[in-house]
Structures are given as structure tokens and as C-alpha cells.
C-alpha positions as CSV (number, residue, x, y, z in Angstrom):
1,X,102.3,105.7,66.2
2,X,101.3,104.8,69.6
3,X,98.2,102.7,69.9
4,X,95.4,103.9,72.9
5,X,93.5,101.2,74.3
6,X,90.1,101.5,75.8
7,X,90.4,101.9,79.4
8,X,89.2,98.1,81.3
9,X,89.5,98.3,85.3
10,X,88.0,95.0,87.2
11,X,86.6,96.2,90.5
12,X,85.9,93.1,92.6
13,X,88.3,90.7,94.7
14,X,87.1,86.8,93.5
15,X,87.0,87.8,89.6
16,X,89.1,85.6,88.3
17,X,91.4,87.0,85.1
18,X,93.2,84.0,83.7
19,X,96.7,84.5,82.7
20,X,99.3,81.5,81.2
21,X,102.6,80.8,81.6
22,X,104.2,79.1,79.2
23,X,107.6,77.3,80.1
24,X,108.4,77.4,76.2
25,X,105.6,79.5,74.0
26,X,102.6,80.1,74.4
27,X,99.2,78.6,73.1
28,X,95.2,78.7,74.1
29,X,93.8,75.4,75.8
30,X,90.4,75.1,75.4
31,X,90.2,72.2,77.8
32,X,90.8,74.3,81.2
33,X,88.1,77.2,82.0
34,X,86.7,78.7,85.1
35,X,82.9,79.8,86.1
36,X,82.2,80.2,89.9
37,X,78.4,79.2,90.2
38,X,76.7,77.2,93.9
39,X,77.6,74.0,94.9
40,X,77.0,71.4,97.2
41,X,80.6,69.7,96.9
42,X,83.0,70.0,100.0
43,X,85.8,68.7,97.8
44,X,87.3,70.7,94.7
45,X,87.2,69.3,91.1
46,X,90.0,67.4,90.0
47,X,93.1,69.7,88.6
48,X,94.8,69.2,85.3
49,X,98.0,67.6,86.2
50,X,101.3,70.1,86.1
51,X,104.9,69.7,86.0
52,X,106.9,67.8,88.3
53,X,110.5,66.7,89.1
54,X,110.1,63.3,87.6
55,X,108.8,64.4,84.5
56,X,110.5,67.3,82.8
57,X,109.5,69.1,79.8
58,X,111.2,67.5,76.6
59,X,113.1,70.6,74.3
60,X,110.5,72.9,72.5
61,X,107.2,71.5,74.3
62,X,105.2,73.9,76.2
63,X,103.8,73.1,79.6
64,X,101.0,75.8,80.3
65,X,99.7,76.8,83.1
66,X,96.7,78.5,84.3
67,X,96.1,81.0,87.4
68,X,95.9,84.9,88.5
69,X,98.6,87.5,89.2
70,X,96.1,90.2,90.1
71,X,94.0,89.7,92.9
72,X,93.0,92.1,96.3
73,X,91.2,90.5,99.2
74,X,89.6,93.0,102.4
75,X,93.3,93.4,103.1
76,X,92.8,96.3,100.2
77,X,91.1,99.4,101.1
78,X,89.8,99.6,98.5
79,X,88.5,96.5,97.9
80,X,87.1,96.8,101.2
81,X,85.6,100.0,100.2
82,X,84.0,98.2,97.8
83,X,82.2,95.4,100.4
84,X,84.5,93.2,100.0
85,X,84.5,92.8,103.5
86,X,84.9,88.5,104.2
87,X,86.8,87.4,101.3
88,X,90.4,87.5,102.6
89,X,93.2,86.1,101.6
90,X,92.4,82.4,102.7
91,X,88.9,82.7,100.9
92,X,91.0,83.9,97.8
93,X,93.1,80.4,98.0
94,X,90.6,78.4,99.0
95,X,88.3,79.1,95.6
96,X,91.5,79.5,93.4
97,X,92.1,75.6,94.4
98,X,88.6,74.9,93.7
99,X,86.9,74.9,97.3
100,X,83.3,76.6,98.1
101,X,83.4,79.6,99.9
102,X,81.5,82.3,100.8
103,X,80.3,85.3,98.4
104,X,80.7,88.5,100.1
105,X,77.7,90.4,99.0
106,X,75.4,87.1,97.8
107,X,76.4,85.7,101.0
108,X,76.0,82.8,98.5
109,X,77.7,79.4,98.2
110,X,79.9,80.0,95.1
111,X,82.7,77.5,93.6
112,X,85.3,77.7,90.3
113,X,84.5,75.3,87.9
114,X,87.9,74.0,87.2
115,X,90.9,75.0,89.5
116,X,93.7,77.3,89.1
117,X,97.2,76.2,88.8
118,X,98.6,79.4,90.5
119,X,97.5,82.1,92.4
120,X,99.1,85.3,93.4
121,X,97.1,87.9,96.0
122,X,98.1,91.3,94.9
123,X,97.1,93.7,97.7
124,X,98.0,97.0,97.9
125,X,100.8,97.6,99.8
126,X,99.8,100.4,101.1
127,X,97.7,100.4,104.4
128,X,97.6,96.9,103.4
129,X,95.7,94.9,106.0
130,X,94.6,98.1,108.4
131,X,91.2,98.2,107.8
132,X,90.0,94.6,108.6
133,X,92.6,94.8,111.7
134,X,90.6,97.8,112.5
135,X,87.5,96.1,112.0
136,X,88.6,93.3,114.6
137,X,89.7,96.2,117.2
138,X,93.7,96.0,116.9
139,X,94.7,97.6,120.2
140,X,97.9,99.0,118.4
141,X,95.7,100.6,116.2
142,X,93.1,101.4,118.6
143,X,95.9,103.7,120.7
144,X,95.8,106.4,118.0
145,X,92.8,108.9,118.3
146,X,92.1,107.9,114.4
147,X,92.5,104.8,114.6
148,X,89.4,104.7,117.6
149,X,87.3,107.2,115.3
150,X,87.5,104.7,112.8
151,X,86.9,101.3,114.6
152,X,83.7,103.3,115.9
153,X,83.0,104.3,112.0
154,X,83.5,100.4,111.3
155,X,81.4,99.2,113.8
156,X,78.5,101.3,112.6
157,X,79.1,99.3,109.2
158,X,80.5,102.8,107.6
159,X,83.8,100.8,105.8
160,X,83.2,102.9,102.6
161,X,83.1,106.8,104.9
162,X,86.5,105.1,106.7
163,X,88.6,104.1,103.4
164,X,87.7,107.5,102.1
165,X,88.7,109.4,105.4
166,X,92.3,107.4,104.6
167,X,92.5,108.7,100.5
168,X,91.4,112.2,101.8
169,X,94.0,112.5,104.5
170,X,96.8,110.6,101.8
171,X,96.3,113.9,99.9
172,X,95.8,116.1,102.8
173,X,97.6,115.4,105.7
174,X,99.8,112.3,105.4
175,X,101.2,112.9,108.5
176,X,98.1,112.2,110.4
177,X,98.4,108.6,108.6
178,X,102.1,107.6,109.9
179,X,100.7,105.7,112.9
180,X,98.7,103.3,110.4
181,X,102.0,102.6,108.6
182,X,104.5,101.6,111.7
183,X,107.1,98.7,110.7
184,X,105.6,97.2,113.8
185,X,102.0,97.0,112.1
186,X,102.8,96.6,108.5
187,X,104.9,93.2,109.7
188,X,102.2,91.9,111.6
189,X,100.0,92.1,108.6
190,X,103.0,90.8,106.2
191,X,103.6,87.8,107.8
192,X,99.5,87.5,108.0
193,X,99.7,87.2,103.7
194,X,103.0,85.3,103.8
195,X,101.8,82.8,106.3
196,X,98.6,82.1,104.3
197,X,100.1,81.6,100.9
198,X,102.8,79.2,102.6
199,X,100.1,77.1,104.3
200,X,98.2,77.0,100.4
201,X,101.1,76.2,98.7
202,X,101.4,72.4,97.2
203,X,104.4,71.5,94.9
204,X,103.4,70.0,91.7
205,X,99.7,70.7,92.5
206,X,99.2,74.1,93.1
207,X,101.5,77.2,93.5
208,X,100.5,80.1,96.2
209,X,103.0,83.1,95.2
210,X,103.4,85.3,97.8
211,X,103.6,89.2,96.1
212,X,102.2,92.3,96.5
213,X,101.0,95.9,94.3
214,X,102.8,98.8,94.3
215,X,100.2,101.7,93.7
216,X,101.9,104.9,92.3
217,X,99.7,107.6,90.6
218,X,101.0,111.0,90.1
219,X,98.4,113.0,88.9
220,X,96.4,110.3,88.5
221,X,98.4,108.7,85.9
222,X,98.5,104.4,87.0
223,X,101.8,103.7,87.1
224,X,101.3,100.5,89.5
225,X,103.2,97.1,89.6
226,X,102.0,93.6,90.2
227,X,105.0,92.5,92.5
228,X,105.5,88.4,93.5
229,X,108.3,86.2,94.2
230,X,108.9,82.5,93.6
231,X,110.1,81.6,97.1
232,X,109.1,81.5,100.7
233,X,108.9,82.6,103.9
234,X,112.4,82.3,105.2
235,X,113.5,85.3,102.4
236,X,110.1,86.6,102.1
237,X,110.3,88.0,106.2
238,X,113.5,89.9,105.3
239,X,111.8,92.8,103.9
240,X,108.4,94.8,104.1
241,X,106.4,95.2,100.4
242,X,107.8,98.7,99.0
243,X,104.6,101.1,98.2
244,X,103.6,104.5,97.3
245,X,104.6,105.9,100.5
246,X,108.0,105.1,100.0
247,X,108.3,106.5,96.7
248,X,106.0,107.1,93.5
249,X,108.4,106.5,91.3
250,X,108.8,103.6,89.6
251,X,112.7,103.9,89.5
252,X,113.0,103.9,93.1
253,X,110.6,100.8,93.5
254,X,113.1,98.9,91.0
255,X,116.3,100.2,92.8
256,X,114.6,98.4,96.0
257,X,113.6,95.2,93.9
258,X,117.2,95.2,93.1
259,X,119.4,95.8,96.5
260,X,116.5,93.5,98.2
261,X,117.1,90.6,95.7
262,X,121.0,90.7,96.6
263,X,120.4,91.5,100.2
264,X,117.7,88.1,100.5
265,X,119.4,86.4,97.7
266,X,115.7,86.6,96.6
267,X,113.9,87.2,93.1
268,X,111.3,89.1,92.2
269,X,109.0,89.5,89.0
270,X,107.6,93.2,88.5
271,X,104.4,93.1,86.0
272,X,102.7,96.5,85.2
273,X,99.6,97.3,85.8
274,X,96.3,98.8,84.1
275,X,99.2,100.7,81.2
276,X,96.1,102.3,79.5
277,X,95.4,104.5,82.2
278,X,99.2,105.8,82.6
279,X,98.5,108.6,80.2
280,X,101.1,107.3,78.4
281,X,103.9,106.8,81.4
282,X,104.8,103.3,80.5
283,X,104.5,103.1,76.6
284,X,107.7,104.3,74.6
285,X,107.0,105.2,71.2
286,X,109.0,103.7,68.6
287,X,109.6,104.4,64.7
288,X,112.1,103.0,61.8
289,X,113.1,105.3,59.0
290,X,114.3,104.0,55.7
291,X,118.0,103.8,56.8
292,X,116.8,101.0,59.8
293,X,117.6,103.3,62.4
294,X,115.4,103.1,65.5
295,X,113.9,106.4,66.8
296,X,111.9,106.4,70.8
297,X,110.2,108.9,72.4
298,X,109.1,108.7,75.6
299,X,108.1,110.6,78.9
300,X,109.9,110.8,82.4
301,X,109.4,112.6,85.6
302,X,113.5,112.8,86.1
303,X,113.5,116.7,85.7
304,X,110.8,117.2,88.4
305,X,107.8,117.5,85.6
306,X,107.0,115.8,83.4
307,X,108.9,115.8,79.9
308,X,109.1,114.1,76.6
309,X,112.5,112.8,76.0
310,X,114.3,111.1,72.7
311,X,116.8,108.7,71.8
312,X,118.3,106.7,68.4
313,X,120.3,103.9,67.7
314,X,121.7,103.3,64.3
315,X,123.0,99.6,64.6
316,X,119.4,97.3,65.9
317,X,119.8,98.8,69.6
318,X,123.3,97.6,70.2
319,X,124.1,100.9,71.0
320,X,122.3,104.7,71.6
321,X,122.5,108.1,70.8
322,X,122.8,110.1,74.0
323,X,119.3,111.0,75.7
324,X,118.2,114.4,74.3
325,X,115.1,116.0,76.4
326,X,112.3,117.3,73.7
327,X,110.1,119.6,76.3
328,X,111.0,122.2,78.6
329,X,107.7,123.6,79.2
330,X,105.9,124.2,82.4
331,X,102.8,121.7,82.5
332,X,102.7,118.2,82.2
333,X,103.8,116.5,78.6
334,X,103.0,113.2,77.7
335,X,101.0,110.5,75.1
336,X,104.3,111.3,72.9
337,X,103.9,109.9,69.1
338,X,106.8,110.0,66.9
339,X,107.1,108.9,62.7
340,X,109.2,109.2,59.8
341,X,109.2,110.0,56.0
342,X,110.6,109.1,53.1
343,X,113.2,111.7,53.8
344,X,114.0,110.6,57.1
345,X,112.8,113.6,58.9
346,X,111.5,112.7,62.4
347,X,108.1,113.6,63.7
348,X,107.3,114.1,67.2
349,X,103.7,115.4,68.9
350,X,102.3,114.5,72.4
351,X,99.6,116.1,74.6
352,X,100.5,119.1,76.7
353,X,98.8,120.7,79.6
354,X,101.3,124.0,79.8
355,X,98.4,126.2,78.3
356,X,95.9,125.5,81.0
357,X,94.4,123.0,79.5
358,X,95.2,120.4,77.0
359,X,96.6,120.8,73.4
360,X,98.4,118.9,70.8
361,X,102.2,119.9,70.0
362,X,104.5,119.1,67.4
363,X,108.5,118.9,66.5
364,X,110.1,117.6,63.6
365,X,113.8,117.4,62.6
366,X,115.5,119.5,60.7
């Protein structure tokens, strides 16, 4: 059966969520932690030292590092929405490596205890970078009749009325939106993110990932994707961060992490995001009868709604029944749950919203 986890969403740029990665396993290090409290010190504290060329991990030990692969600066709307207004993607560096900066709302003097080892800023990709480029009068910007409404709205201090003018017309009236998403702008504002995590990038000291977030939700369902990639600049500039404008589904965004990563002979790493609040997009749900065959359910959008969809392998995964569709029905399906019994017969229910509103249905196997 599937297992729901209580929903957890952190709202503010600067919180730091540590994450490890482990070059072999991985293990909990009690000796590294970060608080952010005032300081006085213009220097950061000294780092834990990390893997270099001249010293290479022996077979089986574990070199673990710590850092963040989920962070949005004012170069988020929302973020900005939420008065994170200052802290851009320098500031975000700058106190990952340990260096005082400047709290946004405390206006406070605010430094990380111990420094990070890595650091990726995860902006949304899209509109990424508009509203502070607003906000500093961007004559490109400034050219569109929305775009002047909104640097007016901005310069009354009205950030929160502006980033909800943009969600409102995203729903409404995308069209109205297009001149905020030129190739011209969106590379300006690309190379803006690129050029800073190049310039706070230090081998063997401290790693600045450049990446961004992909931030599908159909029908409010979070389907988004931490996106980052292990080299620079010179493959980095070959392409524009693929978002929700391009596509809201998550096949397409992997079919243009694919062709890019042959085109720029590039790689990129793909990490869902928030999976609690997909309503059960991105978890498969898996059973084994008493024969050790493997049963999954799961939901895709393929058919244009919604649908529950099954599948079974008979020999450990090495090979798969053909993919039989379980739904056919009207409204959306999903949260699919699937078991088995002593007979083998095969469970199925899942939440549907076909009556109007939602109710629990069920199929088992004959």
C-alpha cells in the first residue's frame, strides 16, 4: 500500500535544508551543522576539508558532503512575493560559504555557523529573474505597457499585488505574458545565475552548481524538478532552463534533459520535488504475491486525463507485461493502491473525482 506523507513546504530563500552526498553510502556526521545567528566576523569559519585530486577515496570509504539543492533567491516570484526582495543569488553563495550577509526582512546581520560544501540556487525557471529586473527599471521590459504598470506597482513597494497580477494572467491570459518570456530576456537573466555561481565556485573547497526548477502543476498536483548540472559556463550558455511554459509534462522536460545533454555534451541530474503534494503523480504503487511476481499501479496524463494504469513482471523486473490502462472514466484518477492475497488475486483502489466530487474505487482480478 502506498504510504501518504504529511505535507512540509519551506517558504523562505536563506533556509538552509541539508542534504549529503555520499561518494560511496551514506551515514550522519554529527561534527558539521548549520545555525545562521549575528556576527561581527568579515571572514567565514573554517570548512571541513573535501576531496581533492591528490587524495582519492580508498574502495568502500565514504566521503560526505554537505550543502543545498533547493534554494530560490528574489530571482523567484514567488519568493519575491514573499519579501524576499535583497537576498539574490550572490547573497545565497555568499552565506552558503559562510560570509555575513544581510537578512531581508530583519535587515539583520546573519551568518551560518559552519559552511556548506555545495550549493545549488534552484529558481524557478519561469519568469525567472523578471521581477527584480523590473524593480531596477529594465528598459526591455519597460517597452511593454505591463511591464510599465508593474515597475510603477514596484516602485510603490506593491511586489506581492505584481507577482500575483503574473499567476492570475498565467491562468487567464498567457498571451499577455509572452513579452516577459523573450529568449532575448530570459538569457540575459540566465547568464546573470550562471555568471554568479562560476565566480563562487572553488575546486576542492566549495562547489557552486549551476541548475534551475521546473515548476509543473496541473491541477494543482506538484509535479516540479530540482534541475543542476556538474559543469560550466562554456555548456551551460548553450541552452535556456526548460519550464512550465514549455511544457507541464514531465516527459517532455526529460526528452529536453536528454537531446540537450547530447547536443552540449552536458549532464544533468533531475531530483523531484515536494512528491507529497503530487496527489500521487510521482509514487508507483507496488505489490508482490506469493509466486514473486511484481504488480505496479500507477497514474499518467498520456490519454489526455488522468488515468490509473497497470503493469507485471514475472521474472524480478527483467522483463514486463504489456501496459494495461485500469480507468477510462471522465474525471481525474489518482492516489492508486494495489495488494494481493493468498490467492493471488490483485487489488486495485485509488481516488476518483468523475462523480463530482471525490470517492474511493476499487478493481480486483478475476
Amino acid at each position: 500500500m502506498s504510504l501518504q506523507l504529511r505535507p512540509i513546504k519551506l517558504l523562505f530563500a536563506l533556509t538552509i535544508t541539508l542534504s549529503a552526498l555520499a561518494l560511496a553510502a551514506c551515514g550522519k556526521d554529527d561534527s558539521k551543522s548549520s545555525t545562521a545567528g549575528k556576527s561581527e566576523s568579515t571572514e567565514a569559519p573554517k570548512s571541513a576539508p573535501m576531496a581533492s585530486a591528490k587524495k582519492m577515496a580508498s574502495p568502500g570509504e565514504t566521503q560526505l558532503f554537505w550543502g543545498d539543492t533547493h534554494l530560490h533567491t528574489n530571482y523567484s516570484p514567488d519568493a519575491y512575493a514573499l519579501l524576499t526582495t535583497t537576498a539574490d543569488p550572490d547573497t545565497s553563495y555568499r552565506f552558503a560559504k559562510g560570509l555575513p550577509v544581510i537578512a531581508d526582512l530583519s535587515r539583520s546581520r546573519i551568518q551560518i555557523g559552519t559552511p556548506l560544501d555545495f550549493l545549488v540556487v534552484t529558481d524557478h525557471a519561469e519568469f525567472m529573474g523578471i521581477v527584480p529586473e523590473l524593480a531596477a527599471g529594465n528598459e526591455l521590459l519597460g517597452k511593454t505597457e505591463l511591464g510599465r504598470q508593474w515597475i510603477k506597482l514596484l516602485g510603490e513597494n506593491k511586489g506581492s499585488e505584481v507577482v500575483n497580477n503574473m499567476l492570475a494572467l498565467s491562468q487567464t491570459n498567457p498571451a499577455a505574458l509572452l513579452p516577459m518570456n523573450s529568449v532575448e530576456i530570459r538569457k540575459s537573466v540566465w547568464e546573470t545565475i550562471v555568471d554568479t555561481a562560476e565566480s563562487h565556485n572553488d575546486p576542492g573547497k566549495f562547489t557552486a552548481f549551476i541548475g534551475w526548477e521546473w515548476s509543473s502543476m496541473p491541477d494543482g498536483r506538484n509535479l516540479h524538478r530540482i534541475i543542476f548540472t556538474p559543469d560550466g559556463k562554456d555548456k551551460a550558455m548553450k541552452y535556456l532552463p526548460y519550464s512550465l511554459l514549455d511544457s507541464s509534462k514531465p516527459r517532455d522536460l526529460y526528452n529536453f534533459l536528454t537531446k540537450t545533454a547530447e547536443a552540449a555534451q552536458t549532464d544533468f541530474v533531475a531530483i523531484a520535488h515536494n512528491m507529497n503534494l503530487s496527489g500521487g503523480s510521482m509514487f508507483p504503487a507496488i505489490t508482490v504475491d506469493n509466486t514473486g511476481a511484481i504488480h505496479v499501479v500507477w497514474i499518467d496524463d498520456n490519454p489526455g486525463n488522468w488515468e490509473i494504469f497497470y503493469k507485471k513482471s514475472a521474472n524480478n523486473g527483467s522483463t514486463w507485461t504489456p501496459i494495461e490502462r485500469i480507468t477510462w472514466n471522465s474525471g481525474f484518477s489518482g492516489n492508486p493502491s494495489i495488494a494481493s492475497d493468498s490467492n493471488n488475486k490483485i487489488y486495485i483502489v485509488w481516488n476518483d473525482y468523475t462523480p463530482g466530487n471525490w470517492e474511493i474505487f476499487f478493481k480486483k482480478s478475476n
